[in-house]
C-alpha positions in Angstrom: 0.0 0.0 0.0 3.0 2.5 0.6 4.4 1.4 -2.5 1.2 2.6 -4.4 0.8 5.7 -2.1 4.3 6.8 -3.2 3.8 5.9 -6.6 1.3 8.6 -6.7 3.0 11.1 -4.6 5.6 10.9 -7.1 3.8 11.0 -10.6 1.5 14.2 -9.2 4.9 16.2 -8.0 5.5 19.2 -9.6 1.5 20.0 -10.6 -1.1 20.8 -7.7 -4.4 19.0 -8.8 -7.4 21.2 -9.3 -8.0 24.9 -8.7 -7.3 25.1 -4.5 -5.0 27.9 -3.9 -2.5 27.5 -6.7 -2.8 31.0 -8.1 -2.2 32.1 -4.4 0.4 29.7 -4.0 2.0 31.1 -6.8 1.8 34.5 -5.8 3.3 33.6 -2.4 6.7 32.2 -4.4 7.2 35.2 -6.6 6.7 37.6 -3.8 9.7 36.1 -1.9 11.6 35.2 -5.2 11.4 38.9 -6.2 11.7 40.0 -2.8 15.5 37.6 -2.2 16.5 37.7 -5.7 15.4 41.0 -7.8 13.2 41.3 -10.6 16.6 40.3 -13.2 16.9 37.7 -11.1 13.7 35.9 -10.6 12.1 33.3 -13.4 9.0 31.9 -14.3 10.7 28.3 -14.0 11.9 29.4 -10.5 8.5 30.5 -9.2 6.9 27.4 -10.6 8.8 25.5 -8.7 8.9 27.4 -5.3 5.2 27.1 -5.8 5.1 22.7 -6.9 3.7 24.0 -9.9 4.5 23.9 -14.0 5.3 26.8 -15.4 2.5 26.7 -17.6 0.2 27.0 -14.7 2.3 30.4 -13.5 1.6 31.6 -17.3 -2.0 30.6 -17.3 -2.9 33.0 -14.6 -0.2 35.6 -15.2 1.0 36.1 -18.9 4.3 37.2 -18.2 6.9 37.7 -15.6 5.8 41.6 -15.6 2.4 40.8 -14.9 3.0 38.4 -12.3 5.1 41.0 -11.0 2.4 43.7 -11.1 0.4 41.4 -9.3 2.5 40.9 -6.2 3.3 44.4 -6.1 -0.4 44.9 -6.6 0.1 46.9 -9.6 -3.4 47.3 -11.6 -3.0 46.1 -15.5 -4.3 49.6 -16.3 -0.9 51.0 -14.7 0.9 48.5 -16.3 -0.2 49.4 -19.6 0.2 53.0 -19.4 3.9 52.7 -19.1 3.8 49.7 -21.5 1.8 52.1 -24.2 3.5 55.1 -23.7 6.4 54.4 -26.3 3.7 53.6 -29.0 2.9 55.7 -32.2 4.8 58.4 -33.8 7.9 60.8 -32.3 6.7 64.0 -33.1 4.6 63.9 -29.4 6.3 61.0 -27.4 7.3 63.6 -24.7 4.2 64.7 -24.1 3.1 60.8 -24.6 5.5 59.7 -21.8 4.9 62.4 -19.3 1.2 62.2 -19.4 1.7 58.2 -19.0 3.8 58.6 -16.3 2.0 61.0 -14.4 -1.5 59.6 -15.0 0.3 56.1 -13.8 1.7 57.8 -10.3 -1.0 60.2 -9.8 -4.0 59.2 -11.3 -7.2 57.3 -9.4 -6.0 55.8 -5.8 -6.5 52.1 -6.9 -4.4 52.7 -9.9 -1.4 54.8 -8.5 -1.3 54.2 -4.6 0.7 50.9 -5.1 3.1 52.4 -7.4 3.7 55.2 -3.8 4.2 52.5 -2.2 6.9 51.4 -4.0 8.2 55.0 -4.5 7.9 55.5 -0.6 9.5 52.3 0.2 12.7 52.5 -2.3 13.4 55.6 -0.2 14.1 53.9 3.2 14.4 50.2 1.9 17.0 49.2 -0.4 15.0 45.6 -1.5 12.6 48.0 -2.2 14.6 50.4 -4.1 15.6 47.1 -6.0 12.5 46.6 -6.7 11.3 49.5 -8.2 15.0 50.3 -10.3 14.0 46.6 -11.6 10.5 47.7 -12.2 11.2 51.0 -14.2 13.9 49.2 -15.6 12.0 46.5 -17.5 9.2 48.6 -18.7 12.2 51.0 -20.4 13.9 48.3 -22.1 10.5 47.1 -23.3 9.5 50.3 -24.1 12.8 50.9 -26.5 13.3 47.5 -27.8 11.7 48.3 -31.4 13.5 52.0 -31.7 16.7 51.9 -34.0 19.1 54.2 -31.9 21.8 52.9 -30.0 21.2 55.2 -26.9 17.6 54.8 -26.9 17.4 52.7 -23.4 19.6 55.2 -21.8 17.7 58.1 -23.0 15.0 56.8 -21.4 16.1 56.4 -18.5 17.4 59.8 -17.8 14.0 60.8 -19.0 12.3 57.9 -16.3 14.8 59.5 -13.7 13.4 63.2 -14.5 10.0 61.9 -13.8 10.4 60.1 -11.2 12.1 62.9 -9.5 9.6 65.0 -9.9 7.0 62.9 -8.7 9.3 62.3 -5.8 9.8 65.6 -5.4 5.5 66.7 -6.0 4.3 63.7 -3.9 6.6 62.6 -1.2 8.8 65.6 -0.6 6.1 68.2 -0.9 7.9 71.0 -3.0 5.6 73.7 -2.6 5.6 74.9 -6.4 5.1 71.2 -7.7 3.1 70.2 -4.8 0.8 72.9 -6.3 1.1 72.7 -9.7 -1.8 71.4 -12.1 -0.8 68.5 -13.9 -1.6 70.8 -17.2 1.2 73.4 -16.6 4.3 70.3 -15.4 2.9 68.6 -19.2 3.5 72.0 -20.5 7.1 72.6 -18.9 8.2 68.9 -19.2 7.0 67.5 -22.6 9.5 69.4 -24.6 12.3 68.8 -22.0 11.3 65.0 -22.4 10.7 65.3 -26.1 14.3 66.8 -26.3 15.6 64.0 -24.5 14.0 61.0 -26.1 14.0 62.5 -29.7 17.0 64.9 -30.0 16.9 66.9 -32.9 20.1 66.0 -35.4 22.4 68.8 -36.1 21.8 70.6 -39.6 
């Protein structure tokens, strides 16, 4: 009888029969995978099997390792996709593209941005945090850039994340009065060509 017992122990490792708490299961492992090991760091393959699970079954209920980590950082997919969409269509208005995207995605409805705050809020004090969220802004640049043609596009992109960020830091957390303040109007209206410039540099004559 132990024989038969073990023999199906062994042929169900690795895939948790029926629905039970696999999708929590799964979250569980990425949250500590991320959390030990960075957002480079951590797999699909690894969180399937920190959960006992396939790694099909990770991609059935999350598509992707960016989605899996929006949901552990409890990220809506609205958020997600505003920094996802914000590369998309022509150059003549990414700047303005970008900064709306980036401040809609930080400071738009509570369920939307308060999760990204938290992250904001934690990378100040925490450095797993701060991990976290350079990982975070990190993959959704090189995702962003990986169609453009220029060699410098990622690190343009960056320095234009790191303006953004800043002054979201510098609005939101810090409290600068003048950006504290300001309508989100007027900082499109100062930052879009500062962006623009950055992103999309105009060539020399």
């Amino acid at each position: 009888m132990r024989i038969k017992d073990d023999t199906v122990h062994k042929a169900r490792r690795g895939r948790r029969p029926g629905p039970s708490n696999t999708r929590q299961d799964i979250l569980e492992a990425a949250r500590t995978r991320f959390a030990n090991d960075g957002f480079a760091a951590t797999t699909i393959r690894l969180v399937a099997a920190d959960a006992s699970v396939d790694a099909s079954q990770v991609m059935q209920f999350y598509r992707s390792k960016d989605e899996l980590f929006a949901a552990v950082m409890a990220i809506p997919p609205e958020a997600l996709a505003q920094f996802d969409t914000a590369f998309e269509g022509p150059d003549d208005d990414l700047g303005e593209r970008v900064v709306r995207a980036y401040l809609s995605a930080w400071e738009g409805t509570h369920e939307a941005s308060e999760p990204l705050m938290a992250m904001l809020r934690g990378a100040i004090v925490n450095e797993s945090a701060a991990e976290q969220l350079r990982s975070f802004i990190q993959s959704r640049l090189l995702e962003g850039t990986r169609e453009r043609t220029d060699t410098d596009a990622a690190l343009r992109a960056g320095i234009a994340s790191a303006m953004l960020v800043g002054v979201v830091t510098s609005r939101q957390i810090i409290g600068v009065p003048v950006l504290h303040t300001a309508e989100t109007e007027e900082l499109v209206a100062v930052l879009a060509p500062a962006i623009q410039q950055v992103l999309v540099p105009q060539k020399q004559p």
